[in-house]
N, C-alpha and C positions, 0 to 999 in steps of 0.2 A: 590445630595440629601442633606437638612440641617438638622443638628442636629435632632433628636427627631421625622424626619418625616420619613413615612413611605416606605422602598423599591418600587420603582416603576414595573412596570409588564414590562419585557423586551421587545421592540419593533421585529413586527414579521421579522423574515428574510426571505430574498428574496429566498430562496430554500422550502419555506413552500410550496408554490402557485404551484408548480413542484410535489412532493411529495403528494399533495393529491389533485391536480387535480380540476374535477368538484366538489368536495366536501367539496372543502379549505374555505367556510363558516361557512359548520358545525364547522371543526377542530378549528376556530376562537371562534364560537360559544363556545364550550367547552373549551378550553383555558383561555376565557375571566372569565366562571364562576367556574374555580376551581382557575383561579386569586384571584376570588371573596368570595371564602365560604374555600379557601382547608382549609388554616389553623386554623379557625376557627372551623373544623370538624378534626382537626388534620390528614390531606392528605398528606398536604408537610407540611416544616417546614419554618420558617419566612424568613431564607432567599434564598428564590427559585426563588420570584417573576422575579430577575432583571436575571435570565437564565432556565427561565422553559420553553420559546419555546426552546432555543438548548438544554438543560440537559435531557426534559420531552417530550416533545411533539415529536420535529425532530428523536429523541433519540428512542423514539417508533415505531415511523413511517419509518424507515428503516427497517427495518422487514417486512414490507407489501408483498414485493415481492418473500418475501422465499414461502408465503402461498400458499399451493395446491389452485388450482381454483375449485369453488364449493366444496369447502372439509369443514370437521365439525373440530372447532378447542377447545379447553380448554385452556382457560387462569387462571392459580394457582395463588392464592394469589393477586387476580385482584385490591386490596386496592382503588386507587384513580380511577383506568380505565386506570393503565400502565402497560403492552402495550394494554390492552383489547379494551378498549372504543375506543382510539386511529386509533388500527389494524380496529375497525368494521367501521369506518367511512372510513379511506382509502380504505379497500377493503369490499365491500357493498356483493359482492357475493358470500363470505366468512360466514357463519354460525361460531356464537360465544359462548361459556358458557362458563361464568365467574362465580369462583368457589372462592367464598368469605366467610370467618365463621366471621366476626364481623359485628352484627348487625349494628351500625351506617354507615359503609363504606356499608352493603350492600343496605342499604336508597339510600346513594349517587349513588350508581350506577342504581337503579333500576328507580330513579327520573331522571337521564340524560338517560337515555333510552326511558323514555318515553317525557322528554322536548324535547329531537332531533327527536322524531320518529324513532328509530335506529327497522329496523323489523327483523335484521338479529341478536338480543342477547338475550338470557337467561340469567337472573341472579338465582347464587343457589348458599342462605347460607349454608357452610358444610365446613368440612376438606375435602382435594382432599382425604386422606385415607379412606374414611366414604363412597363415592359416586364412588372407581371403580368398582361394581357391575351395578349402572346405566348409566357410561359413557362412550362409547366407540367413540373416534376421528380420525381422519387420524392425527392430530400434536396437539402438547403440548406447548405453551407460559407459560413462568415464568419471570418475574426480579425481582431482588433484594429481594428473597425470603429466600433461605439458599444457600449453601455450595454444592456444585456437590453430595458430596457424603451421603446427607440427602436428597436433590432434587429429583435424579433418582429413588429411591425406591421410592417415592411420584408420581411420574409423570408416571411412565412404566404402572401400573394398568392401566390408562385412555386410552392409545392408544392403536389402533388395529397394527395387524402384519401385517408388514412394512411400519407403519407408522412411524412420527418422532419425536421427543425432537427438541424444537427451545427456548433453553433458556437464556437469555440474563444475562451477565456473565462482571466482572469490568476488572481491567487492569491485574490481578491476576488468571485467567482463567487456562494458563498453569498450575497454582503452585494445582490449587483446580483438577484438571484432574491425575496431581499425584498422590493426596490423595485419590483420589477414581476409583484408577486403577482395587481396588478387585469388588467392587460395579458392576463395566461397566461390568467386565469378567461374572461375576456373574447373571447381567440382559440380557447378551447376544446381546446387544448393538454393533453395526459396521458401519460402513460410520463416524469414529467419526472425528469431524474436529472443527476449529476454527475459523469464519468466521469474517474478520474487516468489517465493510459497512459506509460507507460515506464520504471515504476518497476524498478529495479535494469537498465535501460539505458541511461538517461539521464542525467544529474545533476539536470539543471531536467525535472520532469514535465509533463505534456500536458495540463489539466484542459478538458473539454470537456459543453457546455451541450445535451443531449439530450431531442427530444420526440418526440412524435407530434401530426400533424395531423389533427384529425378531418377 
């Protein structure tokens, strides 16, 4: 890159085409245009371009696999479509509502919803606290929203019993599971575990915040 020009969008890597399969057009498709708009709608920040397929995209889309098949999912704090937009392209049989309160971001998603044709998402602006009267899920997707122990009290309303928390979680996971040891006792939370995903396909792996809701 020379002086003063701008990041380039990182070249796709060869485990995308694996990961999302017949669908790895769309995933392209969508890639390409929050290359193209994110930060000027403030989605990502300026410098993502040159690792937003491994940081953002691949980074989502390991997930895919945790999702109940045919099951209804709620994705918290959906911002750009991470892991929401993502998850609904990899897995198509998968029912989405992405739970976004800033208008601008929920433009963005309700317009890549309808440029991909995606039939499997809802978009709804709201706070996840304001909508667990009307949402009941089998699982719960979050990243890089808050802190375990501000998360779980946000996410437990949304799911049905025995359904799960699939929240994606940085390299600090253990330290945040500490802090919110009274939280989990308290929501009655079990199966809690801490899941790596993409090891020897990714470079940065997936670590992801897994429970069961009584």
């Amino acid at each position: 890159m020379t002086d003063g020009a701008a990041p380039a969008l990182e070249q796709e890597p060869g485990a995308a085409a694996g990961l999302f399969g017949a669908r790895i057009d769309l995933a392209r498709s969508f890639t390409s245009e929050l290359a193209r708009r994110g930060e000027e709608l403030g989605l990502i920040g300026p410098l993502e371009l040159p690792r937003l397929w491994t940081r953002h995209i691949l980074n989502s889309a390991l997930v895919a696999p945790l999702l109940q098949a045919e099951g209804r999912v709620a994705d918290v704090g959906s911002g750009a479509g991470l892991p929401g937009l993502v998850l609904a392209i990899a897995r198509p049989d998968v029912h989405f509502t992405l739970i976004e309160p800033m208008e601008r971001r929920v433009d963005w998603l309700t317009g890549e919803v309808e440029r991909m044709g995606l039939d499997n998402v809802d978009v709804l602006r709201a706070r996840a606290e304001d909508v667990a009267d009307d949402v009941v899920v089998d699982q719960v997707t979050a990243r890089a929203v808050s802190a375990l122990s501000k998360l779980i009290p946000l996410t437990v309303p949304l799911v049905r019993s025995g359904g799960q928390l699939i929240l994606m979680k940085g390299a600090r996971v253990d330290e945040e599971i500490e802090k919110a040891r009274k939280v989990i006792l308290r929501k009655r939370l079990t199966d809690v575990e801490v899941l790596e995903l993409g090891d020897g396909v990714v470079e940065e792996t997936t670590r992801v915040f897994r429970a069961t809701v009584d």
